[in-house]
Biopython code that builds the backbone (N, CA, C, O; Angstrom):
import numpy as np
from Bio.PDB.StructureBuilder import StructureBuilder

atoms = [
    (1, "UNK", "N", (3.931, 13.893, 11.524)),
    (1, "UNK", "CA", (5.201, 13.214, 11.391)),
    (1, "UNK", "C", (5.371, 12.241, 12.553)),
    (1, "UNK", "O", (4.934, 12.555, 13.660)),
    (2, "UNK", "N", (6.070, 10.916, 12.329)),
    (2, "UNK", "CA", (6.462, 9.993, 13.490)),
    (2, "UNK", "C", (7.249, 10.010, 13.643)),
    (2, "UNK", "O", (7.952, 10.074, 12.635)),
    (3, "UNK", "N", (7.955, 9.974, 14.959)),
    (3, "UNK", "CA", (9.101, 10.311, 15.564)),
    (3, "UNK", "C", (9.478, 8.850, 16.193)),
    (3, "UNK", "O", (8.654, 8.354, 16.962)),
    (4, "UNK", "N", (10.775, 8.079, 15.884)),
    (4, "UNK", "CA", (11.364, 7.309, 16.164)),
    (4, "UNK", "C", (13.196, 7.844, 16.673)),
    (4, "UNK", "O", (13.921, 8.673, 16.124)),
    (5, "UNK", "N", (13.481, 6.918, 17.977)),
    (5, "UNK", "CA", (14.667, 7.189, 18.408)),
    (5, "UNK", "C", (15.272, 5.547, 17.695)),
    (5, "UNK", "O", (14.755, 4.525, 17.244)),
    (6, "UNK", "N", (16.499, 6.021, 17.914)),
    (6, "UNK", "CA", (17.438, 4.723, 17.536)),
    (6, "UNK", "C", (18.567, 4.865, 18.767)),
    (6, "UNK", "O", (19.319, 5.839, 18.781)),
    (7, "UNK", "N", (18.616, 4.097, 19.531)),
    (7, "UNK", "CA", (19.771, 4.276, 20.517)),
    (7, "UNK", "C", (20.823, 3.377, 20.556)),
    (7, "UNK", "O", (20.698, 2.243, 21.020)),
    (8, "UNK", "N", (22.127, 3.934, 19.974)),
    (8, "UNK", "CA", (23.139, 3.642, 19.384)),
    (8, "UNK", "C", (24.447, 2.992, 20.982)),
    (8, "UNK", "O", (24.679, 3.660, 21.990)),
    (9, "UNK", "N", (24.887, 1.937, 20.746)),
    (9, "UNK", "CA", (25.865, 1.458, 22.256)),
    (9, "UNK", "C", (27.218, 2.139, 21.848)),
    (9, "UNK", "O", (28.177, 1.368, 21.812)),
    (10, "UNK", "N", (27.418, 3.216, 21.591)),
    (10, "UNK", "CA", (28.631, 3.748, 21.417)),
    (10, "UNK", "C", (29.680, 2.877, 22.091)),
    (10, "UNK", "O", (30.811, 2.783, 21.614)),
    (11, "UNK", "N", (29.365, 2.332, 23.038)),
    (11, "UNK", "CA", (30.549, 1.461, 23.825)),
    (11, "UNK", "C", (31.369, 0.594, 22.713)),
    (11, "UNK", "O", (32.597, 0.621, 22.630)),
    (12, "UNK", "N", (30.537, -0.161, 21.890)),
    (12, "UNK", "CA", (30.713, -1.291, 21.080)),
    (12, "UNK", "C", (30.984, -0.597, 19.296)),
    (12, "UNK", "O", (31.741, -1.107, 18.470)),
    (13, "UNK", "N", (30.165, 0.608, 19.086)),
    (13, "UNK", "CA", (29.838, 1.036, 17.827)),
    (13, "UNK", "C", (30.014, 2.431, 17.688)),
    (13, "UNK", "O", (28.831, 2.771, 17.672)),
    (14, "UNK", "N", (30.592, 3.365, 17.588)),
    (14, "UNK", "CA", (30.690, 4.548, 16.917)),
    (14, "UNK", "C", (29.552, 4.882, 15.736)),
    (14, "UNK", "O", (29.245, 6.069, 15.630)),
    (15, "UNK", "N", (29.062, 4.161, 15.061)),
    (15, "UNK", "CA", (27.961, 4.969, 14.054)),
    (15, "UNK", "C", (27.092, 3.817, 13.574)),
    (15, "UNK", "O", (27.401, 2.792, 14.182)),
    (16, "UNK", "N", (26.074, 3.619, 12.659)),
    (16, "UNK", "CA", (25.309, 2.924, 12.194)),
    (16, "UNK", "C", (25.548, 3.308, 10.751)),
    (16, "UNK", "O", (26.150, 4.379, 10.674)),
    (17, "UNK", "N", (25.259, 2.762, 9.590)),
    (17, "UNK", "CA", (25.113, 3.061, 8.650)),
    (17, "UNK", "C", (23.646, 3.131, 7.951)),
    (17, "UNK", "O", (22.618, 2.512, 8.225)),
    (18, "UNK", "N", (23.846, 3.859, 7.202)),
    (18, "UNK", "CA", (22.219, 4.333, 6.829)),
    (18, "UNK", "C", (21.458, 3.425, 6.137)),
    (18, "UNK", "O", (20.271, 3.506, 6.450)),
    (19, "UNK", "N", (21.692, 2.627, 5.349)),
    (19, "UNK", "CA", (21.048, 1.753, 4.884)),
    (19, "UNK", "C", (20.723, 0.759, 5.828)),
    (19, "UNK", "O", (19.605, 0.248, 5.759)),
    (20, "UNK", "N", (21.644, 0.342, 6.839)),
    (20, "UNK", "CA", (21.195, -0.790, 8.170)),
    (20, "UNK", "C", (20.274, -0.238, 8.909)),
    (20, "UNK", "O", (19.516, -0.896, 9.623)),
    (21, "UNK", "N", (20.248, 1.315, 8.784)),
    (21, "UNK", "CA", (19.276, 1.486, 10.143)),
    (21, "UNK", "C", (17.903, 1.677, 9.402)),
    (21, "UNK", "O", (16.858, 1.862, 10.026)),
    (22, "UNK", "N", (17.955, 1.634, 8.332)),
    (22, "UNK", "CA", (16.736, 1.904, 7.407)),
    (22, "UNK", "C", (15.942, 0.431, 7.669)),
    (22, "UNK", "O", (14.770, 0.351, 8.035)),
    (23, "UNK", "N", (16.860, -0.744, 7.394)),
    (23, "UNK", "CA", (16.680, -1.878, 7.127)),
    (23, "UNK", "C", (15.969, -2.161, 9.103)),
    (23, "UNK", "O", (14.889, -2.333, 9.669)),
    (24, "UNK", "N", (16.987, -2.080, 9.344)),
    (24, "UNK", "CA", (16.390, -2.639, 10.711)),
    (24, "UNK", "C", (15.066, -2.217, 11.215)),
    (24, "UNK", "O", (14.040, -2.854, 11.452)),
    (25, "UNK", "N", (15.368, -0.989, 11.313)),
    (25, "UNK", "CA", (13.919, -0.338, 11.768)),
    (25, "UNK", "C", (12.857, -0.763, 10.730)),
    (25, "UNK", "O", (11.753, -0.461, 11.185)),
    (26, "UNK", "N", (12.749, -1.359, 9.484)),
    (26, "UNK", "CA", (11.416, -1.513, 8.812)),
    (26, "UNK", "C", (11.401, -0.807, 8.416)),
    (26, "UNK", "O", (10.355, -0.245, 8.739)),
    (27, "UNK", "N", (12.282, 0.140, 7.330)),
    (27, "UNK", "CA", (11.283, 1.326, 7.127)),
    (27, "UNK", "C", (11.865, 1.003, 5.053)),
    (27, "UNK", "O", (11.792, 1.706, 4.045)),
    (28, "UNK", "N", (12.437, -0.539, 5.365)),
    (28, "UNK", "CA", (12.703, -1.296, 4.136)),
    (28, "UNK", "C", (12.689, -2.544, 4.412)),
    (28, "UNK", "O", (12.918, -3.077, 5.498)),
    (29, "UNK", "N", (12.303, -3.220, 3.004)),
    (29, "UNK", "CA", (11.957, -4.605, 3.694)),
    (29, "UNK", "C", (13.589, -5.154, 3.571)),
    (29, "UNK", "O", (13.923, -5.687, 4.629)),
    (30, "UNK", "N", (14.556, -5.154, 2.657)),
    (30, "UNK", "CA", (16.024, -5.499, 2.544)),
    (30, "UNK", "C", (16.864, -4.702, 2.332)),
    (30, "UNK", "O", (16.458, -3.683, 1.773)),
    (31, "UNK", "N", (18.651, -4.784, 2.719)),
    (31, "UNK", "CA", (19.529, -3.838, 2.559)),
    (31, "UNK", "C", (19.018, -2.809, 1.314)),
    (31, "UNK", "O", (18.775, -1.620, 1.109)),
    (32, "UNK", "N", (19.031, -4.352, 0.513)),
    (32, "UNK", "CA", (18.727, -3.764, -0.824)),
    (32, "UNK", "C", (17.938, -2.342, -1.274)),
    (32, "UNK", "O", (18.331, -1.300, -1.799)),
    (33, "UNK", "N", (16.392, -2.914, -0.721)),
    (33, "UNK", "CA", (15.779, -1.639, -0.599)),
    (33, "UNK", "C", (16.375, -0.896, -0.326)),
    (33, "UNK", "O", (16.850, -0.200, -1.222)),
    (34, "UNK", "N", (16.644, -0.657, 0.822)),
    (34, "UNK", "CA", (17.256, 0.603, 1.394)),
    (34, "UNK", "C", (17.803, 1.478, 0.851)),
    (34, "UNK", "O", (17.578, 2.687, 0.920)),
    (35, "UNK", "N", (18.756, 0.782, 0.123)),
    (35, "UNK", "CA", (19.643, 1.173, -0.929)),
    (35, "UNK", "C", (19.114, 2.051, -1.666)),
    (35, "UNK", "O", (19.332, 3.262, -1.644)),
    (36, "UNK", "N", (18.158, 1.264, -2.573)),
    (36, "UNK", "CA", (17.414, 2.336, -3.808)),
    (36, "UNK", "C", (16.781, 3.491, -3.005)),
    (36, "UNK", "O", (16.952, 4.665, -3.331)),
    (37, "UNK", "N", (16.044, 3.113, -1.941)),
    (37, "UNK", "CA", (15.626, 4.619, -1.372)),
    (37, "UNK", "C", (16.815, 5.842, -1.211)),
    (37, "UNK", "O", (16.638, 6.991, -1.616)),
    (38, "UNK", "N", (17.882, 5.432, -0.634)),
    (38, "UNK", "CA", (18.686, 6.053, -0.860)),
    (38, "UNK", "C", (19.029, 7.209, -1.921)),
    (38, "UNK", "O", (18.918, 8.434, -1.989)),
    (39, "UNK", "N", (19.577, 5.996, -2.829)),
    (39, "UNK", "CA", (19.930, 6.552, -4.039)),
    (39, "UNK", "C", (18.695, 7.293, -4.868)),
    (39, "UNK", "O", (18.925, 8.081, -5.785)),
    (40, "UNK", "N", (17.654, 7.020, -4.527)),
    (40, "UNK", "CA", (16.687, 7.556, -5.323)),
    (40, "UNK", "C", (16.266, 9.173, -4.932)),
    (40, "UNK", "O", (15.809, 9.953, -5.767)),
    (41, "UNK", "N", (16.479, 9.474, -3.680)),
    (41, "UNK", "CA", (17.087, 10.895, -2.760)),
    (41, "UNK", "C", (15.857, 10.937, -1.999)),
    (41, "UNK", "O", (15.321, 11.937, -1.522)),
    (42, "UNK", "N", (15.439, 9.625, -1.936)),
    (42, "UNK", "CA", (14.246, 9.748, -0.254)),
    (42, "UNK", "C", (14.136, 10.091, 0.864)),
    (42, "UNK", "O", (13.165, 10.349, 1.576)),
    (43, "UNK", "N", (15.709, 10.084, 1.077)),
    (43, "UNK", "CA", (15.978, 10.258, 2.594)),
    (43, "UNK", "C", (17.086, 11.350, 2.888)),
    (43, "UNK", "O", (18.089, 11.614, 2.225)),
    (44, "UNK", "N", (16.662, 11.868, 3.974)),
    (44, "UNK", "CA", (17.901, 13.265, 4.122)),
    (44, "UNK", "C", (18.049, 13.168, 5.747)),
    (44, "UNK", "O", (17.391, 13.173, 6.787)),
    (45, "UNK", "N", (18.904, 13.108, 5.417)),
    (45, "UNK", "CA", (20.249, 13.856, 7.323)),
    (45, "UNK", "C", (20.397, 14.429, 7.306)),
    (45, "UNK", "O", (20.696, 14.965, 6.239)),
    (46, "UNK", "N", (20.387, 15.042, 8.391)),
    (46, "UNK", "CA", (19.626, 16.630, 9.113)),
    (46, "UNK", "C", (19.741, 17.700, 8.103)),
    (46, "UNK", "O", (20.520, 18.633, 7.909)),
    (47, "UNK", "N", (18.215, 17.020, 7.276)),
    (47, "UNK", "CA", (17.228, 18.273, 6.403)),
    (47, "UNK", "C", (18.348, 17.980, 5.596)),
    (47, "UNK", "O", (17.537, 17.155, 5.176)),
    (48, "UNK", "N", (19.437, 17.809, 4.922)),
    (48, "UNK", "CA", (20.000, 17.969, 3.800)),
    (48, "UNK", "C", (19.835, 16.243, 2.573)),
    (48, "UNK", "O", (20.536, 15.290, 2.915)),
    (49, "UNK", "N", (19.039, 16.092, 1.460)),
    (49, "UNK", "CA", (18.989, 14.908, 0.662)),
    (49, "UNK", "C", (20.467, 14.156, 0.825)),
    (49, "UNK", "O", (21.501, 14.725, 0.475)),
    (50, "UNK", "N", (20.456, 12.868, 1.371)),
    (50, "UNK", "CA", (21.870, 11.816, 1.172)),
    (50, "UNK", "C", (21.687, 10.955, 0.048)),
    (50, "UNK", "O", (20.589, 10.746, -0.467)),
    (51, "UNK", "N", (22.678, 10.496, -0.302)),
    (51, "UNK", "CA", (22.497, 10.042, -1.702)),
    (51, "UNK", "C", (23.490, 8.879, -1.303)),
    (51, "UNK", "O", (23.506, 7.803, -1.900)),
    (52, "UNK", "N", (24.099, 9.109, -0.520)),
    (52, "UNK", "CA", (25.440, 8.029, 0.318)),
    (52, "UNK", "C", (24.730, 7.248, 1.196)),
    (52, "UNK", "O", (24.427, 7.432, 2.375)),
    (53, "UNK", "N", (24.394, 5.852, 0.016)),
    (53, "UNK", "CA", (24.125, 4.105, 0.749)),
    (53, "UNK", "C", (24.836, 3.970, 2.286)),
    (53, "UNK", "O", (23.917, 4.020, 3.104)),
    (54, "UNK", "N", (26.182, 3.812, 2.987)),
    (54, "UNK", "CA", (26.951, 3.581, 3.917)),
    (54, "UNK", "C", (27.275, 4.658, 4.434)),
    (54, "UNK", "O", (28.374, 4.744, 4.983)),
    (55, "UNK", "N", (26.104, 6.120, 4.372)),
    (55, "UNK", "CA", (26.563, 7.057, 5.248)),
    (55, "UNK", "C", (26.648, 6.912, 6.829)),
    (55, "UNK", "O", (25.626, 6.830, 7.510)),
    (56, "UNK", "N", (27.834, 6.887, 7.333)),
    (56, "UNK", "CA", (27.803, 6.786, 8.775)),
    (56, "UNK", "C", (27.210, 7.501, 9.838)),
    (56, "UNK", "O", (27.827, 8.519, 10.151)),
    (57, "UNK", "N", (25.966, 7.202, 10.620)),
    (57, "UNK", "CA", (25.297, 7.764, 11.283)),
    (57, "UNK", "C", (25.513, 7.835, 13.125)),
    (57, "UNK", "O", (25.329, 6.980, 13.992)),
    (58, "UNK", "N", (25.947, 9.167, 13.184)),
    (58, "UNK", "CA", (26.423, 9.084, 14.554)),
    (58, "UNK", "C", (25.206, 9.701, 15.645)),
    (58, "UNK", "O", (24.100, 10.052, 15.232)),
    (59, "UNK", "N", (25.554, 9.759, 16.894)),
    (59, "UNK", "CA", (24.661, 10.170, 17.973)),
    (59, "UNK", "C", (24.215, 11.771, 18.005)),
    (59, "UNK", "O", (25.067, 12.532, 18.463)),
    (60, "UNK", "N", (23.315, 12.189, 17.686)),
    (60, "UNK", "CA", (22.851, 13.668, 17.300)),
    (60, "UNK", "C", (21.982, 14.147, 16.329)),
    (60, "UNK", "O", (21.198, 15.097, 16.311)),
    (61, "UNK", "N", (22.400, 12.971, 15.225)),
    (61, "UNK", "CA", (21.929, 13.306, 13.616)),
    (61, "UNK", "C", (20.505, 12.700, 13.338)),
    (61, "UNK", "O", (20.315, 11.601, 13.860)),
    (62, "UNK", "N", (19.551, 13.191, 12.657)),
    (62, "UNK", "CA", (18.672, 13.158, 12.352)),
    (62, "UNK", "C", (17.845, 12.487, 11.116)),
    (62, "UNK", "O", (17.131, 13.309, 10.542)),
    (63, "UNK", "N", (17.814, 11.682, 10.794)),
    (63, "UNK", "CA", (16.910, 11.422, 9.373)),
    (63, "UNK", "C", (15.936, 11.294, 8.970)),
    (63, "UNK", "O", (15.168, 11.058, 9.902)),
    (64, "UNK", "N", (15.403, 11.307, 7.980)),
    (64, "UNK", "CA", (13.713, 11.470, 7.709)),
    (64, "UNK", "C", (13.541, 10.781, 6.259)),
    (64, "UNK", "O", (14.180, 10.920, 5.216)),
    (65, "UNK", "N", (12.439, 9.989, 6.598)),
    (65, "UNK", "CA", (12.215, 8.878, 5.132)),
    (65, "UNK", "C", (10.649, 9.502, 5.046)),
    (65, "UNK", "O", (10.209, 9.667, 6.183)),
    (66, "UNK", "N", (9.990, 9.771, 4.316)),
    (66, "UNK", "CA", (8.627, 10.081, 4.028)),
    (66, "UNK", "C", (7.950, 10.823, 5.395)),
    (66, "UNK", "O", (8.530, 11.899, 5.538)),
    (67, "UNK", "N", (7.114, 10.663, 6.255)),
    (67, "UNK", "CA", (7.059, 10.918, 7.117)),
    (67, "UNK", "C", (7.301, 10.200, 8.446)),
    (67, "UNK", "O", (6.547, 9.651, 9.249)),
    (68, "UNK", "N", (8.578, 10.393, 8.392)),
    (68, "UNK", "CA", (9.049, 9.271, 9.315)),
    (68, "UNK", "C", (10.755, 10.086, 9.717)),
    (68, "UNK", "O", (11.686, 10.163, 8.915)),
    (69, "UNK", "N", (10.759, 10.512, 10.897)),
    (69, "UNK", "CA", (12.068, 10.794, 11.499)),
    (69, "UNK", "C", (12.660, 10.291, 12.713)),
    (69, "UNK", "O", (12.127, 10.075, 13.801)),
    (70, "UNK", "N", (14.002, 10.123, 12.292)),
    (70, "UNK", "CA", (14.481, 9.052, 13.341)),
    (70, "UNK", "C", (16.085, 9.450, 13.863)),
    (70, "UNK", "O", (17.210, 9.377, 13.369)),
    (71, "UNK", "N", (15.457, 9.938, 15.233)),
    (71, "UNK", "CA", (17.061, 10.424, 16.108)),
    (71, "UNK", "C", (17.732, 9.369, 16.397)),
    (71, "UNK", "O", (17.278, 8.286, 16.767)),
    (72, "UNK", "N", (19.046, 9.728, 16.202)),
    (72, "UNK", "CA", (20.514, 8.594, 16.353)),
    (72, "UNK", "C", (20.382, 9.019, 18.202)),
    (72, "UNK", "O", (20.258, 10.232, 18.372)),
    (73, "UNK", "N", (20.392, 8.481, 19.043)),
    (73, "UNK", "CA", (20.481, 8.866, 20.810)),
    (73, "UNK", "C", (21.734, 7.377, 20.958)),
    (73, "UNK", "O", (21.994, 6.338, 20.350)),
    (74, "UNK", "N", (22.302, 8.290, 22.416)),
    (74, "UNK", "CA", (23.111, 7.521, 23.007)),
    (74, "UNK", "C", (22.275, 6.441, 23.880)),
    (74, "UNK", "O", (21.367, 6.725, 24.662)),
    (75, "UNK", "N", (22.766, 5.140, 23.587)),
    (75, "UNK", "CA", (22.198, 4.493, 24.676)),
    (75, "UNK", "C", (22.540, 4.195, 26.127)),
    (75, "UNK", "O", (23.637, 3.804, 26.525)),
    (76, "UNK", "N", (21.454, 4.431, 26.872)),
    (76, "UNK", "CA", (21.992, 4.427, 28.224)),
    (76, "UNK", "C", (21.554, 3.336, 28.933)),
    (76, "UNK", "O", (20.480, 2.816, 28.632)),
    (77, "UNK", "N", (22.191, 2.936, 29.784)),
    (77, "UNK", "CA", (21.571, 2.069, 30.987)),
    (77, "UNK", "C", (20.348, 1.767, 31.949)),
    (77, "UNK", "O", (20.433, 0.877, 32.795)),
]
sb = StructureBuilder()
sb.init_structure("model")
sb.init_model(0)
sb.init_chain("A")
sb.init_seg("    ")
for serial, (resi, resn, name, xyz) in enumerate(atoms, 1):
    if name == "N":
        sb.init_residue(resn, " ", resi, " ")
    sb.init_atom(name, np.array(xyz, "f"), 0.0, 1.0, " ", f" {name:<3s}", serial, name[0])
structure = sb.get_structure()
């Protein structure tokens, strides 16, 4: 499994949404994608299948697309 962090500026942002962080990180080529992975039940936060496109992803939580998991971390200085 690959392990990716995402470090979130809580200063500015309280959460990410799941389809953006899918998108950003590459792990889709457009929102769009993202989307269908989504909905198609590819991806789960922490270990449970999401099915929710704009699930809000805060500092702690965990997700996993194929073999690919990616911690929400606070960003620090």
């Amino acid at each position: 499994m690959n392990r990716h962090t995402f470090p979130l500026d809580q200063a500015t942002h309280d959460f990410i949404e799941l389809h953006n962080l899918l998108k950003l990180l590459g792990f889709a080529p457009s929102g769009g994608a993202a989307k269908a992975m989504v909905a198609e039940g590819l991806v789960t936060v922490d270990g449970e299948v999401e099915i929710r496109k704009t699930r809000k992803l805060r500092v702690g939580q965990v997700v996993r697309v194929a073999d690919e998991e990616i911690s929400i971390v606070e960003l620090t200085a």
